[in-house]
C-alpha positions in Angstrom: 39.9 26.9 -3.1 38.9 24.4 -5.0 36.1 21.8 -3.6 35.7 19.4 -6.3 34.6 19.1 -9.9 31.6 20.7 -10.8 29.0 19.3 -13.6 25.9 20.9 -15.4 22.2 19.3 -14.2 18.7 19.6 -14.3 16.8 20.0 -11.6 14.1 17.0 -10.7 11.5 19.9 -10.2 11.8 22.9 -12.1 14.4 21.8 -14.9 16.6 24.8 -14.7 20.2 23.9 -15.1 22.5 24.1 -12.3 26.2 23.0 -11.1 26.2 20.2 -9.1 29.2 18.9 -7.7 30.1 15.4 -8.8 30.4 14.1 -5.4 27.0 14.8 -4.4 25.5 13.6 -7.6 27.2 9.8 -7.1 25.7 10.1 -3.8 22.3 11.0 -5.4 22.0 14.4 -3.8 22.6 16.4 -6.7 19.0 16.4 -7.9 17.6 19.1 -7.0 18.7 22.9 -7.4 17.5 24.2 -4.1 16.2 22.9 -1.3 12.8 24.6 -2.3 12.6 22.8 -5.4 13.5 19.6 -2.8 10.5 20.7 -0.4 7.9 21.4 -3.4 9.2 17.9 -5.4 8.6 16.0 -2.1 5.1 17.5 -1.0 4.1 17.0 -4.7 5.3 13.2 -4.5 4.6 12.4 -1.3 2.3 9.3 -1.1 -0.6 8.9 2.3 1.2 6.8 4.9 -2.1 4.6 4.9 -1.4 3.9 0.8 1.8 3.0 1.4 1.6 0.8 3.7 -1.5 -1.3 2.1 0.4 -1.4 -0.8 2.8 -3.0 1.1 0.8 -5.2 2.7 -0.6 -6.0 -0.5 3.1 -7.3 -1.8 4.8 -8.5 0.6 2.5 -10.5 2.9 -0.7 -11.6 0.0 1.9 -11.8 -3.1 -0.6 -9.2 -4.4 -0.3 -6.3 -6.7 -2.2 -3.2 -6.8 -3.9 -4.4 -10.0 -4.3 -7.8 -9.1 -6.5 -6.4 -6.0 -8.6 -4.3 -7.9 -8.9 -7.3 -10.2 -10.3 -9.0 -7.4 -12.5 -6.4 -6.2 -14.0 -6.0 -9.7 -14.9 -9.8 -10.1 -16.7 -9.2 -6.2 -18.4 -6.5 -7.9 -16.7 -4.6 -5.0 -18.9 -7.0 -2.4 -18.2 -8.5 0.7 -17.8 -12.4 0.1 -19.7 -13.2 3.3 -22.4 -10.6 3.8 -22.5 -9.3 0.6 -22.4 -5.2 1.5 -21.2 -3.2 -1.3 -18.2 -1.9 0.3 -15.9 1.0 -1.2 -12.8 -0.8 1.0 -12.4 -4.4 1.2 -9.9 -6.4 3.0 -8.0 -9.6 2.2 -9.4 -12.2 4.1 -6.7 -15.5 4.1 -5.7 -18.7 5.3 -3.6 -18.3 8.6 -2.1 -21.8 8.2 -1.7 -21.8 4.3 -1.4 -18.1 3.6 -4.0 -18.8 0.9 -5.8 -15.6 0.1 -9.7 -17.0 0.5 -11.7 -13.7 -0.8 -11.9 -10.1 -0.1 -14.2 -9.0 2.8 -16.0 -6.2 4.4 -14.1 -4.6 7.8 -16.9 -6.2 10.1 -17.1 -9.5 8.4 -12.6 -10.2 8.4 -12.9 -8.4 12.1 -15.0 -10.9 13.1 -13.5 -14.1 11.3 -10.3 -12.7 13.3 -12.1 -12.8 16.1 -13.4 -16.7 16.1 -9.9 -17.2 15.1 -11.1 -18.9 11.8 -12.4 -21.7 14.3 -15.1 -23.7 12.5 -16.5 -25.3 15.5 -16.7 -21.7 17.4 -18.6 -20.2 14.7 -20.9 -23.1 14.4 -21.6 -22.6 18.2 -22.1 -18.9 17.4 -24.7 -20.1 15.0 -26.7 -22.2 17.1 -26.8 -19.8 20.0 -28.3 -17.2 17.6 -30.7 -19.7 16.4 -31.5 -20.7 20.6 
């Protein structure tokens, strides 16, 4: 019985040769010579869920890449823009109308920017009751 054409591959993990049939290689399953080699390539590979998605965040909503944020964080001297801590993770503190990215911050300084809803007057208030 014949179940389609058969063609010689390497395998994405252990590059032993192996048939693969055609079909499955156009549909890009025909990578991998065992489903062990699939489970060890993908533990190997896989990426933390929490990199992912700030490099994510990074692209998509700041325009940002990877090295363009550790560019910034470098010229910060890795330093909150506000307070000034010396902070291992900073966060991209931005414009809500504009989309403008404004500076990297520490997690309690953007917290609580986000929190006075980057309301001048509010944190002007804030000030002057600290002062009182």
């Amino acid at each position: 019985m014949n179940r389609g054409k058969k063609e010689k591959t390497i395998c994405k993990y252990c590059n032993e040769e192996f048939d693969c049939l055609l079909i499955k290689k156009r549909q890009g399953k025909g990578l991998f010579c065992s489903i062990i080699c699939y489970h060890y390539w993908r533990t190997k590979n896989k990426e933390d869920k929490k990199i992912q998605a700030k490099r994510h965040q990074l692209r998509y909503k700041y325009g940002l890449s990877e090295k363009d944020f550790n560019l910034k964080c470098e010229q910060q001297e890795n330093r909150c823009k506000i307070c000034g801590k010396f902070e291992q993770t900073l966060y991209v503190d931005h414009c809500h109308e504009t989309g403008k990215i404004r500076g990297l911050l520490c997690s309690n300084c953007n917290t609580g920017l986000g929190m006075f809803k980057d309301n001048i007057n509010n944190l002007l208030n804030a000030v002057e009751y600290l002062k009182g």
